[in-house]
GULOGU-192436 format. One line per field, with one value per residue (C-alpha): residue in three letters; x, y, z. Coordinates in steps of 0.5 Angstrom, whole numbers, m for minus. Example, Ala and Ser with C-alpha at 12.3 -4.5 7.8 and 13.67 -1.06 7.14 Angstrom:
residu = [ALA,SER]
x = [25,27]
y = [m9,m2]
z = [16,14]
//
This chain:
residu = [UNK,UNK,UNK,UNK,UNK,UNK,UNK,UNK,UNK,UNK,UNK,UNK,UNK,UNK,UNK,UNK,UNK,UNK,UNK,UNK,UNK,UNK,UNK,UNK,UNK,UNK,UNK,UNK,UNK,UNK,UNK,UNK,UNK,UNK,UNK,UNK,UNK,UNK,UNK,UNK,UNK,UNK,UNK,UNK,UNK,UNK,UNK,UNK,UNK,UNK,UNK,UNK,UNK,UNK,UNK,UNK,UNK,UNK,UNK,UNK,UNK,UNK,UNK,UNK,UNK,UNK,UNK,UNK,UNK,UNK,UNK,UNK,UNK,UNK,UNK,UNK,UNK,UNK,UNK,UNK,UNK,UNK,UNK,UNK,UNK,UNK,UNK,UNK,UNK,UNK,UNK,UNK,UNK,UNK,UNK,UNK,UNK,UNK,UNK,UNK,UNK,UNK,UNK,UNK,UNK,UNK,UNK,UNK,UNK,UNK,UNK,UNK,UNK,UNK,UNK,UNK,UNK,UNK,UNK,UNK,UNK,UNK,UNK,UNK,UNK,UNK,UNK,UNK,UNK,UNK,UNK,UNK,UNK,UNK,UNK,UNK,UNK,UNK,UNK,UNK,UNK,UNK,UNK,UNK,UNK,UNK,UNK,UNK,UNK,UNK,UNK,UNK,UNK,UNK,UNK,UNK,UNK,UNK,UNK,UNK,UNK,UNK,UNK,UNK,UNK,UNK,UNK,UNK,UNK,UNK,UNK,UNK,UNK,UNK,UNK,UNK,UNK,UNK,UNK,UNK,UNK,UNK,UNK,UNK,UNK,UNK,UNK,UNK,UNK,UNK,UNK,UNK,UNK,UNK,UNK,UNK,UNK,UNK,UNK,UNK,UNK,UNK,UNK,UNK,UNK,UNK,UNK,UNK,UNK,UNK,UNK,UNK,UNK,UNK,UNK,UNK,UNK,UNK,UNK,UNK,UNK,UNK,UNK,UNK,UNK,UNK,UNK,UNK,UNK,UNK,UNK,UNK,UNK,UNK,UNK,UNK,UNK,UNK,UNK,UNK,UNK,UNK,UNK,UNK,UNK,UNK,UNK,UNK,UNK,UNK,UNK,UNK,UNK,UNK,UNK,UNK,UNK,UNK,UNK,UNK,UNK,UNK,UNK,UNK,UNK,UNK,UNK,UNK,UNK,UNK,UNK,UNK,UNK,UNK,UNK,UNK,UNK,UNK,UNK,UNK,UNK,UNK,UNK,UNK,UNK,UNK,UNK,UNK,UNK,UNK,UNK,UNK,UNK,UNK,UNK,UNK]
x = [143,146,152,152,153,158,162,162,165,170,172,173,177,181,182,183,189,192,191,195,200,202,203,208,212,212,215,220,222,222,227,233,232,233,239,241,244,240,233,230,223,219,213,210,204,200,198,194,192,189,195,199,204,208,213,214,219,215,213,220,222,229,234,234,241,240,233,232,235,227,223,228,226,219,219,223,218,213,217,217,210,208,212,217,222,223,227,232,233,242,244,251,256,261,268,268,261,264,265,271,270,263,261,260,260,259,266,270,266,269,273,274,268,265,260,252,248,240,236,233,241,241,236,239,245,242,237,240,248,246,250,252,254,248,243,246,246,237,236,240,237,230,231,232,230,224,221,221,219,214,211,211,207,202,201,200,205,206,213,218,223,228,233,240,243,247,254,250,247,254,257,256,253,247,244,243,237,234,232,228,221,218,216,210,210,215,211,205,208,211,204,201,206,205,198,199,197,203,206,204,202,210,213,212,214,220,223,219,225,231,229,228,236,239,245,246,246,244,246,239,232,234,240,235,230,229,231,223,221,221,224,225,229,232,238,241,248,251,257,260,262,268,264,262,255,252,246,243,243,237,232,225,223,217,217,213,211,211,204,203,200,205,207,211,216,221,226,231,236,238,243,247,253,253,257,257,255,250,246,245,243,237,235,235,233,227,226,227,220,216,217,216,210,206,208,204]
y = [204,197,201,206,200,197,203,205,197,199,205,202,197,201,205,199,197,203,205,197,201,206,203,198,203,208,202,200,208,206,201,204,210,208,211,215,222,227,229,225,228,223,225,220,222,217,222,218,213,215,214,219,218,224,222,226,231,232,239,241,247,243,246,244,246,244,241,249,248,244,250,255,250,251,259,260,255,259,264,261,258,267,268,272,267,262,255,257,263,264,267,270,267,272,269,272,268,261,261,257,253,250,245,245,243,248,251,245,246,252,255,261,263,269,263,263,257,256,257,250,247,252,248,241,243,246,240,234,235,240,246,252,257,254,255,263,264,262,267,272,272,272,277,274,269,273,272,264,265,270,264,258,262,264,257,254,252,252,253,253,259,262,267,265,264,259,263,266,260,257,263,261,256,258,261,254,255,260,256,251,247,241,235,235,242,238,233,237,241,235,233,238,239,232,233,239,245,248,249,247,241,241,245,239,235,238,238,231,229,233,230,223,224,227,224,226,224,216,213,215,215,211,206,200,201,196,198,198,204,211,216,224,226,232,232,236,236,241,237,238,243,244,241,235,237,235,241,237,230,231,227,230,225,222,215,211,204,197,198,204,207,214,217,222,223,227,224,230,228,235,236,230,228,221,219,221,214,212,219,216,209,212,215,210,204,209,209,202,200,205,203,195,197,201,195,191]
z = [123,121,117,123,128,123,123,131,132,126,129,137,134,131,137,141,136,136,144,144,139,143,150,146,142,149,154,147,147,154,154,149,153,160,164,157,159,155,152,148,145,140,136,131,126,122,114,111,118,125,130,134,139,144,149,154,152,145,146,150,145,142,138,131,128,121,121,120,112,112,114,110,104,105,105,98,95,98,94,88,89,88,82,86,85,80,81,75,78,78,84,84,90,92,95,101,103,103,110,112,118,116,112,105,100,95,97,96,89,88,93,89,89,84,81,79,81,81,86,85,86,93,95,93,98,103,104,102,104,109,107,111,105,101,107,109,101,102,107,105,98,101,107,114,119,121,114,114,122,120,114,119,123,118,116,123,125,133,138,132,132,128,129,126,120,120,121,127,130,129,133,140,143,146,140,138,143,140,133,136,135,139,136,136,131,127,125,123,119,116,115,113,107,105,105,100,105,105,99,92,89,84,89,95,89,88,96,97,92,95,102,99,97,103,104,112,118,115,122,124,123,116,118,121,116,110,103,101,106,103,107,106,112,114,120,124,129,133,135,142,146,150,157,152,152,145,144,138,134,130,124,122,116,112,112,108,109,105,105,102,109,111,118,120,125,129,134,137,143,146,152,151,156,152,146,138,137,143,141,134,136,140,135,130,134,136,129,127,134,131,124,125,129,125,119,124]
//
């Protein structure tokens, strides 16, 4: 009984810690948002420790641009993981696949195209540099949108979309739309992939590691962070239209604190009339509130 009352005096002062947290971090956000033309929709889940914190646009269904290269990456290792498709496996990329006006670099590699390249080097530049061709390459390799669609949905996760390829999503401007998540979905599948419960224990492994290399988008949620905090991200950008609208300046990450103790976070600012770099500094000083409170 002793124990028990133990237990329930730990439990509420957690609960007070973390409620105290929470009203911190929301009047913060609060402050780097204010008078901010655009959507800026925050989640933060604590992994291996109880916290949880949505803001008001965190189940907002949001375009993802190439945040969508994470998922891709999760249903080819899926693949992987039931031996239909192997890490080593080559895969041969035509010349006409190399799309010109897109970022990749695996076309400047090799503009000449007609070359091999294993699955596990696929992932890598899809993942860590973002790259387009490498990307369309997955999707064809594993049949389409709608079987990395299909494969979220089997394993729980909610209000996420995907429809386009990255040649079609980068067609027109409003197919963006039709790629989406909330941040709320993002960072449970974020954290149930850590946690073991989506892929195997190598292949989570092995993603966690591309992650940990991403090499984008490093002006947002890891620009403000110590050295010392491990961060596995994956970005997203959709640049702006004619009208100066930006659809999506994206970052999705696993971040694991000095302590040892992680969370996972998801910022996405949508329908963005403000610049380039104000875009990034919301999400990286959002970043920077949430990290220096849960270090509390």
């Amino acid at each position: 009984n002793f124990k028990m009352k133990k237990l329930t005096i730990l439990f509420l002062l957690i609960s007070i810690f973390s409620c105290a947290q929470k009203a911190e971090l929301k009047k913060e956000i609060s402050k780097i948002t204010e008078g901010k033309k655009a959507t800026v929709a925050v989640s933060v889940l604590g992994i291996d420790f109880p916290f949880q914190y949505n803001n008001n646009n965190a189940e907002k269904k949001l375009p993802m641009q190439s945040v969508f290269k994470y998922h891709i990456a999760l249903a080819v290792l899926d693949l992987v993981d039931q031996g239909k498709l192997s890490l080593d496996q080559k895969v041969f990329i035509k010349k006409s696949e190399l799309l010109p006006n897109t970022w990749s670099p695996i076309r400047e590699k090799n503009p000449e195209g007609n070359f091999e390249m294993p699955i596990s080097e696929l992932i890598e530049y899809s993942v860590a540099m973002s790259d387009n061709v490498g990307c369309d390459v997955l999707l064809r390799l594993i049949g389409g949108p709608k079987v990395v669609h299909d494969f979220l949905i089997s394993k729980g996760a909610k209000d996420t979309q995907i429809v386009y390829n990255e040649e079609l999503m980068q067609s027109a401007w409003k197919n963006q739309y039709e790629n989406y998540t909330t941040m709320k979905s993002a960072t449970r599948l974020l954290k149930d992939f850590y946690k073991g419960k989506i892929l195997s224990k190598k292949s989570t492994e092995f993603l966690l590691a591309v992650m940990y290399r991403t090499s984008t988008g490093l002006n947002k949620i890891v620009e403000q962070l110590p050295k010392s905090a491990k961060v596995a991200h994956k970005t997203g950008s959709s640049g702006k239209n004619d009208a100066g609208l930006t659809g999506a300046e994206n970052d999705i990450a696993i971040i694991t604190l000095p302590n040892g103790k992680t969370y996972a976070i998801a910022i996405f600012v949508s329908d963005s009339t403000e610049s380039y770099d104000v875009n990034c500094k919301m999400i990286s000083d959002i970043s920077k509130v949430v990290f220096e409170i849960l270090e509390k």
